[in-house]
C-alpha positions as CSV (number, residue, x, y, z in Angstrom):
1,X,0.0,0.0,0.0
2,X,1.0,4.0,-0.8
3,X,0.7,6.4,1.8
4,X,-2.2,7.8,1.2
5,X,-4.0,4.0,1.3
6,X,-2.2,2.6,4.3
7,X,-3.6,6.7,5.8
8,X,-6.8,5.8,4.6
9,X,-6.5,2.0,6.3
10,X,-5.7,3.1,9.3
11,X,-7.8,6.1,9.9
12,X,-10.8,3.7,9.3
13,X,-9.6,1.3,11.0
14,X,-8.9,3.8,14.2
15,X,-12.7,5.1,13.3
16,X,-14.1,2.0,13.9
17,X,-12.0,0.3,16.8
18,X,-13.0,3.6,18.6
19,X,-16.4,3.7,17.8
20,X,-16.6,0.1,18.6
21,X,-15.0,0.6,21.9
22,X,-17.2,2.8,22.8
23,X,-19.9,0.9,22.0
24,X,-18.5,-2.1,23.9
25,X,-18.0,0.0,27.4
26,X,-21.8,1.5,26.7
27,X,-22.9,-1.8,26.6
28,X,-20.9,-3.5,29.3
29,X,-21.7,-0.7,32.0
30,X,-24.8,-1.2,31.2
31,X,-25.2,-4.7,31.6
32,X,-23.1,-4.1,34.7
33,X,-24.7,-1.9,36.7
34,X,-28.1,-4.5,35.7
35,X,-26.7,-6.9,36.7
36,X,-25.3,-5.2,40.1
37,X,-28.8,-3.8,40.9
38,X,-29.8,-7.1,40.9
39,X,-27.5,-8.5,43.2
40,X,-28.1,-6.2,45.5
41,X,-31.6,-6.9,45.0
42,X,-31.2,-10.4,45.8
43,X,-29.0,-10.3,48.8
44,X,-31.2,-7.8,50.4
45,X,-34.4,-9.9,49.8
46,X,-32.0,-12.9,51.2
47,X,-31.0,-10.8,54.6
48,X,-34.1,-10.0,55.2
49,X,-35.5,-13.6,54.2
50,X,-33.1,-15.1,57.1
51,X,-34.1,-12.0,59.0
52,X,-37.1,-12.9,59.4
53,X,-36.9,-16.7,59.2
54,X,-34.5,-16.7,62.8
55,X,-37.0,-13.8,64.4
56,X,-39.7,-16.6,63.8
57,X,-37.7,-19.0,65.8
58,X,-37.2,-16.7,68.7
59,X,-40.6,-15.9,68.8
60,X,-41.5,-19.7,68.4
61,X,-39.1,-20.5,71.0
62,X,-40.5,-18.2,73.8
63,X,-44.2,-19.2,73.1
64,X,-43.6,-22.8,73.3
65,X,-40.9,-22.5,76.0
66,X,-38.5,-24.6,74.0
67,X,-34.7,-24.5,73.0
68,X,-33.8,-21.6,70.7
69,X,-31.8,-23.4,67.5
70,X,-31.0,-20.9,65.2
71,X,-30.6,-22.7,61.6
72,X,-27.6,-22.5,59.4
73,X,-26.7,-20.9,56.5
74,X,-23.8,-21.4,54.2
75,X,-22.1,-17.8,53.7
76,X,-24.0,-15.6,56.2
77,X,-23.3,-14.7,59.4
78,X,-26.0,-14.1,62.9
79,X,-25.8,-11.8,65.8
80,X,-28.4,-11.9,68.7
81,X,-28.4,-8.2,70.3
82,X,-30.3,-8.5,73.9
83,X,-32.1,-5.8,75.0
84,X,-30.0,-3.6,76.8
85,X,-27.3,-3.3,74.1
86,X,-29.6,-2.0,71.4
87,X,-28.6,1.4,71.3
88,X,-25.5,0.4,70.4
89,X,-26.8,-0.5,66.6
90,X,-29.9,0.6,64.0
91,X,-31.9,-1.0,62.4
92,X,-31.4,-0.9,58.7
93,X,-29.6,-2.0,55.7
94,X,-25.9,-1.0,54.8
95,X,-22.3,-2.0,54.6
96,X,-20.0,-2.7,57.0
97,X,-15.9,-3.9,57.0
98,X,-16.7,-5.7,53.4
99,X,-20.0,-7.6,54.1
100,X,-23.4,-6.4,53.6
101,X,-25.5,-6.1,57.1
102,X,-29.1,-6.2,57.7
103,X,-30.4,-5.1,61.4
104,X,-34.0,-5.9,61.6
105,X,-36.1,-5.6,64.8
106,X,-38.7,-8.5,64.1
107,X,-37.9,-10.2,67.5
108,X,-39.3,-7.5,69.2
109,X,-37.7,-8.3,72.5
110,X,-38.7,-11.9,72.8
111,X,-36.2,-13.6,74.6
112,X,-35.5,-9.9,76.0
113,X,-33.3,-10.1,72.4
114,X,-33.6,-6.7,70.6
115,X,-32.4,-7.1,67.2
116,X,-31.2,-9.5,64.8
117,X,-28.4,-9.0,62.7
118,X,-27.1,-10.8,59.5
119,X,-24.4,-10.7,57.3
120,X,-22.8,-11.8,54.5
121,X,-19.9,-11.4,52.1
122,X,-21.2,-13.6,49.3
123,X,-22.4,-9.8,47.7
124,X,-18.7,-8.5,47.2
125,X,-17.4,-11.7,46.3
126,X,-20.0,-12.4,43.6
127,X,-19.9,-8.4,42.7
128,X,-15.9,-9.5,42.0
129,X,-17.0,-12.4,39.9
130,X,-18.8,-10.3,37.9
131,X,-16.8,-7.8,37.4
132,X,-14.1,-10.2,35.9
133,X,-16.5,-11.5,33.8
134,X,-17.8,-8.8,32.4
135,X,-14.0,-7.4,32.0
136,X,-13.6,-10.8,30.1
137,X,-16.3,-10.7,28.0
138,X,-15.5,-7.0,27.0
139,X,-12.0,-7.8,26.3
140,X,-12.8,-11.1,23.9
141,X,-15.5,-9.1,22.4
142,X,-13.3,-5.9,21.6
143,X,-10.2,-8.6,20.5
144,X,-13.2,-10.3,17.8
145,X,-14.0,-6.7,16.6
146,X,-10.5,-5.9,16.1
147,X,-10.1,-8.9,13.8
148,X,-13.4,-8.2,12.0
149,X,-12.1,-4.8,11.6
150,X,-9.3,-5.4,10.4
151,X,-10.4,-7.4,7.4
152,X,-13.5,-5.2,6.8
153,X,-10.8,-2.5,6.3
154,X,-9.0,-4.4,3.9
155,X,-12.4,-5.2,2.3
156,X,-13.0,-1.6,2.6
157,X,-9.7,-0.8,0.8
158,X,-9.6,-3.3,-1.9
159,X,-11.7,-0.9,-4.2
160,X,-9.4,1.7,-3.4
161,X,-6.7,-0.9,-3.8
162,X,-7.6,-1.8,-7.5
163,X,-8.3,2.2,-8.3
164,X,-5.0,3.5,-7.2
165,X,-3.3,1.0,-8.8
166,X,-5.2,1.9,-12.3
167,X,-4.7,5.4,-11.7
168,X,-0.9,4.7,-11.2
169,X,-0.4,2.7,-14.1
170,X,-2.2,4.7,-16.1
171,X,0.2,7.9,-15.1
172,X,2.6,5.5,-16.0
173,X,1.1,5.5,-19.2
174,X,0.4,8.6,-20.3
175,X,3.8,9.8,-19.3
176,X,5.2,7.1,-22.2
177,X,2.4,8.2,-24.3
178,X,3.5,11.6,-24.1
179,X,7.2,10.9,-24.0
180,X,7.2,9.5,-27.4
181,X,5.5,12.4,-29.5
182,X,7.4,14.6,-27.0
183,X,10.5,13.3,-28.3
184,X,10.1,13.4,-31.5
185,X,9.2,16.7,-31.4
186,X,12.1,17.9,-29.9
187,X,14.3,15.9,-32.2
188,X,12.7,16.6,-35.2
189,X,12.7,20.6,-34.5
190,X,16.4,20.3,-33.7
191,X,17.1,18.3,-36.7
192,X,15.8,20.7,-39.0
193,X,17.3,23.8,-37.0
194,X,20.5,22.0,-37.9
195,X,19.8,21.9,-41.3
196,X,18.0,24.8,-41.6
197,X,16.1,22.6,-44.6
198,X,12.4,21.4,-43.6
199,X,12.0,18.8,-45.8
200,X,8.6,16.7,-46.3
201,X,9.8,13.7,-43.6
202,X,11.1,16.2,-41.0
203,X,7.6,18.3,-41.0
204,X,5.7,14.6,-41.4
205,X,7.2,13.7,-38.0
206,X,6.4,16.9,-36.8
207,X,2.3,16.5,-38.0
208,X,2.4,13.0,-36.7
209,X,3.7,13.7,-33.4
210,X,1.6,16.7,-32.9
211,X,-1.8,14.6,-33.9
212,X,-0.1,12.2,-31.0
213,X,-0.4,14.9,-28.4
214,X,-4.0,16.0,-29.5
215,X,-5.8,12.8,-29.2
216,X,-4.0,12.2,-25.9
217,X,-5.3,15.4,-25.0
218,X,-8.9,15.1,-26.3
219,X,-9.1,12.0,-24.6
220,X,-7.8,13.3,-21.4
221,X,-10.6,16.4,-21.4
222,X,-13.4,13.7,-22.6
223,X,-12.4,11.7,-18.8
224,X,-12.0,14.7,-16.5
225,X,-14.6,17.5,-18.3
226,X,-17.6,15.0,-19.6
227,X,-20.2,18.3,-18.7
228,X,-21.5,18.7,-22.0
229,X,-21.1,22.5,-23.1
230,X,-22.4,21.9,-27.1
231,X,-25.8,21.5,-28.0
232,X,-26.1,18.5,-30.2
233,X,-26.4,18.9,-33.7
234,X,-27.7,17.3,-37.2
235,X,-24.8,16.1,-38.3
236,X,-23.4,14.0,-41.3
237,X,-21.2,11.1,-40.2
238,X,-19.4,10.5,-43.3
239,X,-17.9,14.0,-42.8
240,X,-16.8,13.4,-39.9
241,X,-15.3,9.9,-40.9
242,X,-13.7,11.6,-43.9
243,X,-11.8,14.1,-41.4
244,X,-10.6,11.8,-39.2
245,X,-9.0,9.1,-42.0
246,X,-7.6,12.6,-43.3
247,X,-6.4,13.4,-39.8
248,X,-4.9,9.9,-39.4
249,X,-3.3,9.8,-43.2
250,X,0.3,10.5,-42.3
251,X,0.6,7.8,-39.3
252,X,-0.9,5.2,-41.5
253,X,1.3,6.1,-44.3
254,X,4.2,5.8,-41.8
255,X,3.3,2.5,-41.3
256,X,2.2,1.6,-45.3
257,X,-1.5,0.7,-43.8
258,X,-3.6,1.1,-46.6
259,X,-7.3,2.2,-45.4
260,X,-10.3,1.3,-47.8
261,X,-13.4,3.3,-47.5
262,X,-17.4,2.5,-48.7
263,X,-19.0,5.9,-47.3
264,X,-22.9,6.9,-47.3
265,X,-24.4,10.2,-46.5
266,X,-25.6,9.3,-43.3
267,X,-26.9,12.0,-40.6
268,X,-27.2,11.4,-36.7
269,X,-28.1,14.0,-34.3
270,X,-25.2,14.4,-31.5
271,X,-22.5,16.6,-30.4
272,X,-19.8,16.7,-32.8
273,X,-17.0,16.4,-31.2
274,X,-18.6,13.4,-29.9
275,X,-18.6,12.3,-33.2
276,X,-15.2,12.9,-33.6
277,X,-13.7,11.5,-30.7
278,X,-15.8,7.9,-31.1
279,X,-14.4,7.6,-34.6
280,X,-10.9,9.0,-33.9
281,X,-10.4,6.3,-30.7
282,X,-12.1,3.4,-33.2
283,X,-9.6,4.3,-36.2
284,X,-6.5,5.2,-34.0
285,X,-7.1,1.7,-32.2
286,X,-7.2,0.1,-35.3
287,X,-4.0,1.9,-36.8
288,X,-2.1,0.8,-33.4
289,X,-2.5,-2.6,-33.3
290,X,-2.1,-3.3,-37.3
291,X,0.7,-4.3,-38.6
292,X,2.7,-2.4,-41.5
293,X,1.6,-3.6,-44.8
294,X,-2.0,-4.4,-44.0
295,X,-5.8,-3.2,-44.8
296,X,-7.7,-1.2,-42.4
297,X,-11.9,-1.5,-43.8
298,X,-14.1,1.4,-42.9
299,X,-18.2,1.0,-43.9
300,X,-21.0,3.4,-43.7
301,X,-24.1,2.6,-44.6
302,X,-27.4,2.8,-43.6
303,X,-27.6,2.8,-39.8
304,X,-24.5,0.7,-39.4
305,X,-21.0,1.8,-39.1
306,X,-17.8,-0.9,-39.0
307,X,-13.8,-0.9,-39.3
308,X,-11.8,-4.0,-39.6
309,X,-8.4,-3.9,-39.0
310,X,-6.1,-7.1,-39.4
311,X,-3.9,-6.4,-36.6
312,X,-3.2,-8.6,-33.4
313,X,-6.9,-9.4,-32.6
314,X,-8.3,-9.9,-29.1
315,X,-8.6,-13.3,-27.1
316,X,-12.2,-14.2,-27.0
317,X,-12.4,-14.3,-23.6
318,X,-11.0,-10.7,-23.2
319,X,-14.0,-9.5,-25.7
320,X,-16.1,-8.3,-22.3
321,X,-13.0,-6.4,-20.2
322,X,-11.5,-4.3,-23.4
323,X,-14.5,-1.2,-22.6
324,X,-13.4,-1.0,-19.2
325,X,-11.3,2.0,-18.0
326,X,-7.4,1.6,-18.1
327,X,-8.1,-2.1,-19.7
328,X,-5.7,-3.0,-21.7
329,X,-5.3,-6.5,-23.5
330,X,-2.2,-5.7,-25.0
331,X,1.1,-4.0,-24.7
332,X,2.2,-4.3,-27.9
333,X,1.1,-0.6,-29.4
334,X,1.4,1.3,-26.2
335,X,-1.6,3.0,-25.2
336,X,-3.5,3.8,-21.6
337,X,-6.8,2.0,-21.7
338,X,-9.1,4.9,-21.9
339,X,-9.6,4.8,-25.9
340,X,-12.4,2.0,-26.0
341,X,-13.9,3.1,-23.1
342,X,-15.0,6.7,-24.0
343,X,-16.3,4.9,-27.1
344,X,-18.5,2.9,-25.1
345,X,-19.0,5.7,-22.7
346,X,-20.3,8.1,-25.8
347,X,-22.2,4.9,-27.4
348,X,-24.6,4.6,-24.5
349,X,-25.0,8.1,-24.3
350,X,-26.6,7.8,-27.6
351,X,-28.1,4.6,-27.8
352,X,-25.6,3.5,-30.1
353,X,-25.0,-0.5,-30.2
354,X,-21.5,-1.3,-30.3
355,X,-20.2,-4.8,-30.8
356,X,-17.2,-6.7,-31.6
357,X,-16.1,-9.4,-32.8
358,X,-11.9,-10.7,-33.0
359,X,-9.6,-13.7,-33.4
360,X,-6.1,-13.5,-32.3
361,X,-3.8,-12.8,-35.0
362,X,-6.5,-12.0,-37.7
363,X,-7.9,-8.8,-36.9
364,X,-10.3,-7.0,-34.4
365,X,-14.2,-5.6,-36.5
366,X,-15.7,-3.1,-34.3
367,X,-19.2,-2.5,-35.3
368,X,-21.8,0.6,-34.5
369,X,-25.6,0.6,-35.1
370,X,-26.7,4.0,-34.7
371,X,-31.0,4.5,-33.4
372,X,-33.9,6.5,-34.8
373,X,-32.0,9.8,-35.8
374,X,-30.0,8.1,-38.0
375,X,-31.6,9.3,-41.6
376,X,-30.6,10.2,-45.2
């Protein structure tokens, strides 16, 4: 990962832990002090319970002039108070030196006993039981979370993943791109200053490389400025086609491709420079990946446009990936993967059907089939 993804990893990764830890120590105080309340609850009721169930047997004992046995109870502790110590406690419910202590006064002073008091430490000790556990389960749970989080980051990033890397290698890209019209430029302008002669092959560089730069640049403003400023117009296609072969005439001559033509007046309502750029990306692809000494085929009639090339041709199962952005099948022609995807791009945008059909090492037929404005 670059910075800027391993930032973006970690800052949602640090978003979610957080909000997840809070969530976690929401949830466990809450459950907490539930559960706390309740235990309380419970060894209150069970004080008084005992209270009450050794104040019976004092009172039974005194009625029926029998022997006072007070019952036992695992974990709690009795006190009798007689009579004339019991200002020395109140009656009530509290703490006391760790144990929970209930004074109640339900023997009312039979067997001249005052008060009875029990107590217990079961509540802290249970209260410490719980709190481990619910540190436990807080700590697994947050742990669990952290491993989900983890991997729903790098779920997360994966898109993000797959877009930087496109974006990277297409910089990569268009840096070649440029680099090669770039230099020719510069060495066809400093050949000619040396010989102070422009001949024909000097200034064709020149043309070529220049046209280079201008569809890289068209192409560039189609991706990052597709708000559409021109009103769409009734235009005639085979004008257009006509300008772009002409536009393309010196690269193709360069490379002895010979480009055969069967042109109709055909008209289609759309922007054009629309126009221009879907045919210029369809003929510059094919002009790429031909070889020297081959025929390039250009229809247009009816509603159907086509150009057959009989370059490298496209693997079959590559015919679905070639219209997505930065796709590239091949390296063999340079290129950044953005050419057949603005053609597809502009093709839905106009209902146009596009299809294709290729075999490797025979050639690549692109064919459009323009809608209802298409007309004589």
């Amino acid at each position: 990962m670059n910075e800027l993804e391993k930032k973006s990893f970690y800052s949602f990764l640090l978003l979610y832990l957080s909000s997840s830890a809070l969530f976690i120590l929401l949830l466990g105080y809450w459950y907490y002090s539930a559960q706390k309340n309740a235990l309380e609850s419970e060894t209150y009721y069970k004080l008084e319970h005992l209270a009450d169930k050794l104040s019976g047997s004092i009172i039974n004992a005194q009625m029926k002039g029998t022997t006072l046995i007070l019952p036992h109870e695992e974990g709690f502790e009795y006190s009798l108070i007689p009579t004339y110590e019991k200002e020395k406690y109140r009656v009530g419910y509290f703490e006391e030196n760790a144990k929970k202590v209930l004074v109640s006064s339900a023997p009312q002073e039979h067997l001249n006993i005052e008060y009875v008091v029990v107590k217990t430490t079961s509540y802290f000790e249970r209260l410490q039981s719980l709190q481990k556990q619910v540190l436990t389960v807080m700590g697994i749970s947050f742990l669990l979370i952290g491993i989900i989080s983890f991997f729903l980051a790098k779920l997360f990033m994966r898109p993000l993943h797959n877009r930087m890397s496109q974006i990277e290698s297409f910089i990569q890209d268009v840096s070649h791109e440029l680099n090669t019209p770039i230099t020719a430029l510069k060495m066809s302008a400093s050949r000619a200053l040396k010989k102070e002669v422009y001949n024909k092959k000097i200034l064709t560089n020149i043309s070529i490389s220049t046209k280079q730069l201008e569809s890289i640049y068209k192409s560039l403003t189609f991706l990052n400025f597709k708000q559409n400023t021109q009103e769409p117009q009734h235009i005639n296609l085979k004008e257009i086609l006509q300008s772009e072969i002409s536009y393309y005439a010196e690269l193709t001559e360069a490379k002895h491709i010979t480009i055969v033509t069967a042109l109709e007046d055909r008209y289609f309502v759309m922007v054009p420079s629309r126009a221009e750029l879907l045919f210029s990306n369809l003929i510059s692809n094919a002009v790429k990946y031909s070889m020297p000494e081959t025929t390039i085929t250009i229809t247009l009639k009816e509603n159907t446009f086509t150009i057959q090339d009989e370059g490298v041709g496209i693997a079959a199962d590559k015919l679905q990936e070639i219209f997505k952005l930065y796709k590239r099948e091949s390296n063999i022609a340079g290129g950044f993967g953005v050419g057949l995807s603005i053609v597809k791009q502009i093709c839905d945008t106009y209902n146009i059907d596009v299809e294709v059909e290729s075999q490797l090492g025979q050639g690549t037929l692109f064919i459009l089939r323009f809608g209802d404005s298409l007309s004589k």
